[in-house]
Each structure stands twice: as C-alpha cells, then as structure tokens.
N, C-alpha and C positions, 0 to 999 in steps of 0.2 A: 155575438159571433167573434171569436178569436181572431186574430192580425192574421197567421196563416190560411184560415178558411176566406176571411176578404181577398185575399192575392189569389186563392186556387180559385175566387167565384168570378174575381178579374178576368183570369187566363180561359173562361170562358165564356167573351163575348165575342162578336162575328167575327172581328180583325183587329189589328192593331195599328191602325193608322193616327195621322200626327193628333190627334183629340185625345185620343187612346194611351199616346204615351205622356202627355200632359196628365191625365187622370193617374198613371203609375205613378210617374213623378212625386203626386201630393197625395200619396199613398203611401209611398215609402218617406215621407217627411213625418206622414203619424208614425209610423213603424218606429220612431225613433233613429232614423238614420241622421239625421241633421240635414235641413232645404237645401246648401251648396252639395254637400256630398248624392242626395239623393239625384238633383238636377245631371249630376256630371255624370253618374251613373247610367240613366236614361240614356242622355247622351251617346253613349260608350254602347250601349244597348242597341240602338240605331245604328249604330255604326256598323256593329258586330253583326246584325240580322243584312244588311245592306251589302259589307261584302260575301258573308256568306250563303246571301240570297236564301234566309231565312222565312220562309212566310207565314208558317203554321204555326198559333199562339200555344202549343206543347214544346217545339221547338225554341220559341224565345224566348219560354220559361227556363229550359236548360242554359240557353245561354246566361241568362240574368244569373243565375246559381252560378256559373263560372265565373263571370264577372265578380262574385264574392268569394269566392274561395279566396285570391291574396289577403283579403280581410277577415279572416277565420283561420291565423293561424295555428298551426299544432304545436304544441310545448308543452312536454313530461317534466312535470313535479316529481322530481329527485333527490330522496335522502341520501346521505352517503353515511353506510355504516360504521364507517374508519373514519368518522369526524364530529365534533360536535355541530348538531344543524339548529340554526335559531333562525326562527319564520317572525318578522314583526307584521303581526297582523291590524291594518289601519282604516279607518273609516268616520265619516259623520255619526252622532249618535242616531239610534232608531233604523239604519242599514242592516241588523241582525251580525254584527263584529262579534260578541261577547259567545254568541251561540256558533257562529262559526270557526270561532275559537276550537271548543268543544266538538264541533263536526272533523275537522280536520284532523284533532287528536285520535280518534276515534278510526277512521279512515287513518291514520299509519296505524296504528294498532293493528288493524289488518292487514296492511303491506308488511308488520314483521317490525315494526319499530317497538325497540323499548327504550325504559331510562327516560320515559317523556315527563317534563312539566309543565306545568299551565301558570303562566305569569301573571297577574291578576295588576297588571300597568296603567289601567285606568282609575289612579285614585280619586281622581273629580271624584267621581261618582260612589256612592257606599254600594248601590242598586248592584252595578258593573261587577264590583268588587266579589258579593255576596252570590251573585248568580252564578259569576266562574266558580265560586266554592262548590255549590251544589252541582255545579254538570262536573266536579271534580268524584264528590263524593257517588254518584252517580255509576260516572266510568272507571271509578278507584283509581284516578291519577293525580299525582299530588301535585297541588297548588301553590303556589309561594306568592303569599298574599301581606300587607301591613295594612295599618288604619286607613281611614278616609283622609285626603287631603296629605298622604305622605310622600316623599320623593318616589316618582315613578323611575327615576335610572336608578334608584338601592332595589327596588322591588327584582327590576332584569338584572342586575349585580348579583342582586342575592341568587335567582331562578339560575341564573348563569354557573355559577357555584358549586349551584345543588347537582345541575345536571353530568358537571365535568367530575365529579367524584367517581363517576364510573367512565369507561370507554365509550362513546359513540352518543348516542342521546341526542334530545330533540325538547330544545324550548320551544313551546309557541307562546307569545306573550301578547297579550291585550294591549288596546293604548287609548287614552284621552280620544274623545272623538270632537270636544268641544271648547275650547276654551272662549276669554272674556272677547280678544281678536284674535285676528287671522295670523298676526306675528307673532301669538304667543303660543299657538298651537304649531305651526313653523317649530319656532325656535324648541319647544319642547321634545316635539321628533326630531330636529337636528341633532338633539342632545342625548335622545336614546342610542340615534346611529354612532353617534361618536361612542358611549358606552360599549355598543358590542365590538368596536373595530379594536377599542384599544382592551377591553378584555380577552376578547376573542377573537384575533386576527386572524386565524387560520380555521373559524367554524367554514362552514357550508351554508352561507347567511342569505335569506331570501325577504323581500319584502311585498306581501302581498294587500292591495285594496277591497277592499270590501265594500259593492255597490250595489241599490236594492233593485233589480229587473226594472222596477216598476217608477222609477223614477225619472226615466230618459233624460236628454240634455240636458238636467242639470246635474248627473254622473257624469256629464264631460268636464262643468266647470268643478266638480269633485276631486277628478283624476288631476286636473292639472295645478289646483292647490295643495293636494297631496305630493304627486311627483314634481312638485317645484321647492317639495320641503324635504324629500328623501327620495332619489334614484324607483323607482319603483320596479317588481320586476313582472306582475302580473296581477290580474285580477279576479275575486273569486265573484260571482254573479248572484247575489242570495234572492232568497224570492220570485224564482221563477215558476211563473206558474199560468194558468190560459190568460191571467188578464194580463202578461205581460208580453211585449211585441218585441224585444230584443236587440233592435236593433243597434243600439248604443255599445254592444260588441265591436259591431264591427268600424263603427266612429274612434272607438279607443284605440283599434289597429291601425287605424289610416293615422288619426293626427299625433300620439304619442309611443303608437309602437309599441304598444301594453296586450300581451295575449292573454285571454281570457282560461286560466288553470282548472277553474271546477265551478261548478254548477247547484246551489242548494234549491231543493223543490219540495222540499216541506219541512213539518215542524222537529219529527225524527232524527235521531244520530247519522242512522242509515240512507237518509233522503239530500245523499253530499256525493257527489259522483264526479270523475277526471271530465273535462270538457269535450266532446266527440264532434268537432267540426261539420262533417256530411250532414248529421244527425241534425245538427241547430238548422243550418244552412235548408235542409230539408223542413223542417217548422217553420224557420221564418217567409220561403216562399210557397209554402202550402204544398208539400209533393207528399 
C-alpha cells in the first residue's frame, strides 16, 4: 500500500481524537516528514480543527493539506533567452544526476531552448562521463566531455565557451557526486561556482540538487552538505514513484528554503515534469 493510500485509509476511522492524532503523527514521520516537523504539524492540526470547530475526519484532512501548502512552494524554472543560462546540476552518486542531466535537456528543448550543452563535470567517474556522451548522442546535443580523472572546472570552461559562441544558450553541466571527503567535495563545488561567476558573471546561473524520492531524511542531510558547499537554488525529486512517500519535500522548504522545481518518475526523457504543488500535496495526503 502506497503512503497516500495509508493517510486516505487513516481519514477513515470513526474520529479523531487525542489516540488518533498520536497515530497521524508517527505516520507522517514514515511519510518522511522528519518526527519534530511531523509532531508540530499535528499540533497545528489540533489547533486548526479546535478553533475551527472542525469534527469531520474529510474536513481535517483538508485542513492537514492547508497546513502544507507554505511547504509546497511554487517556483518556475526560467530560461532567459537574451542570456547565457548554466544549471550546475548537483547530487550523491546513484540519485539519477547524470540522467537528470539529460531530462532536463530534453524538457527545454521543448520549452524552445537552443544552443544547449551537456557538460560532462563529473570526471571521477569514466561511467558518469560516457553515459552523458550517449543520452548526448541520443538527444543530438552536444557534450563537452575530457578523459577520466581531468579538471572538472576546464570541462565547464570549455562547455561555457562552446555555448557563448552563439546568443542565449544553455549549459547544464554534471558534477563529482563523490569524493575521498566531505571537504573535498565542498571545496571542488566551490571551485566550479567560482568558475562560472568569473566566466560568466552576467549568465542566468541556477543550481539545482538532485535527491532520490526514495531516500527520505537522509536528502535532508544531502541538501545541507550540498547548500553549505554552493547557495542552492532548488531541487529536482528523481525517482518518484508509489514506493516513494515524499515527504522530504516539504522538510527541504521548512528547514533550508529549497523549493522543489521538477519531478522525474521514470526511466524516459519525457517522464521529467515542472513540480505541481495541489497535485503532490494531493498524493502525499491521499485525496
């Protein structure tokens, strides 16, 4: 049974008295909400059905949905065609980065973007390197790729380059998901950011994390070694799908202020979609 079906089979037991919202509670802690967040919510839930003299458990299912709407915010992923846009797309290895990479190519192509290249930034890896080749040759969008093991800020130099030859254009560039520690993976991203600010000070520069549905609280401790290495500006959600409960969405808008941009749910180019808040907000409490 999917996490939305367990909260719809919730909302219909005889009442919701104080047992009832204990049992929400440690419900919405599996959901991946994280236990203080989920507790205070409850909380807030009570409070909400109390003075609004709420009794009827359809009723304080909509409430609960309200109460998550500030943490479902809405935020358009916006190219600007009068500028160069470079997306550093960031993540752990095994989160689906490399393929997202390639989704999101794919997805402006249909928005009208051209002049795109695929930055191929994760040289650790040869795998990383070779797989943006093919979802390159693939989508016929060219790659700007070097050997294994070569500087990832010449690979975005070079991609940066390629892209500025023409008007408007659009890097999305891969990166390292893993180094030997945690400060060298840091200091590696630090090093990209600095590359595009001083190549490209006037792009339309976003940076987006790439977290797997399916991994719950620890995409929180993800996002905050991530955005404690580069500003972040949102997050893409890959792998979502019924075995995932979601709710570490709405944990990234409380604690770091990270709104969740697009949604991948399968293996497809075309299975990469903008994030539809109601819509999630509707799944995660069963409506």
């Amino acid at each position: 049974m999917g996490f939305g079906e367990r909260i719809r089979a919730f909302f219909t037991r005889n009442s919701l008295d104080e047992a009832a919202y204990e049992d929400l509670a440690d419900l919405l802690v599996e959901g991946d909400l994280g236990a203080a967040f989920a507790y205070d919510l409850v909380d807030s839930l009570k409070g909400k059905c109390r003075k609004e003299r709420i009794n009827d458990l359809e009723s304080s299912r909509k409430a609960l949905k309200t109460l998550l709407e500030p943490y479902a915010p809405k935020k358009s992923f916006v190219l600007d065609p009068a500028k160069l846009n470079i997306v550093l797309v960031l993540g752990v290895n095994g989160v689906g980065k490399t393929t997202s990479c390639a989704k999101l190519a794919f997805w402006a192509r249909k928005q009208g973007a051209e002049n795109i290249v695929l930055a191929a930034g994760d040289t650790f890896r040869a795998a990383a390197v070779n797989q943006l080749k093919i979802h390159g040759e693939r989508l016929s969008i060219r790659v700007v790729a070097q050997s294994q093991g070569s500087d990832a800020g010449a690979v975005l130099w070079d991609s940066i380059e390629a892209a500025s030859s023409r008007e408007g254009g659009l890097v999305i560039a891969d990166t390292a998901g893993r180094m030997h520690t945690r400060q060298d993976l840091v200091k590696e991203l630090a090093k990209m950011d600095r590359i595009i600010m001083q190549k490209a000070p006037g792009a339309n520069y976003q940076k987006l994390l790439v977290l797997d549905a399916t991994t719950g609280q620890n995409g929180i401790r993800q996002a905050e070694t991530f955005n404690g290495a580069v500003a972040l500006d949102g997050v893409i959600l890959s792998k979502y799908d019924s075995t995932a409960k979601g709710g570490m969405v709405f944990s990234l808008a409380k604690q770091f202020g990270l709104p969740t941009l697009f949604m991948g749910t399968g293996e497809g180019y075309s299975d990469f979609a903008t994030f539809d808040p109601p819509s999630f907000i509707d799944d995660f409490v069963g409506s």
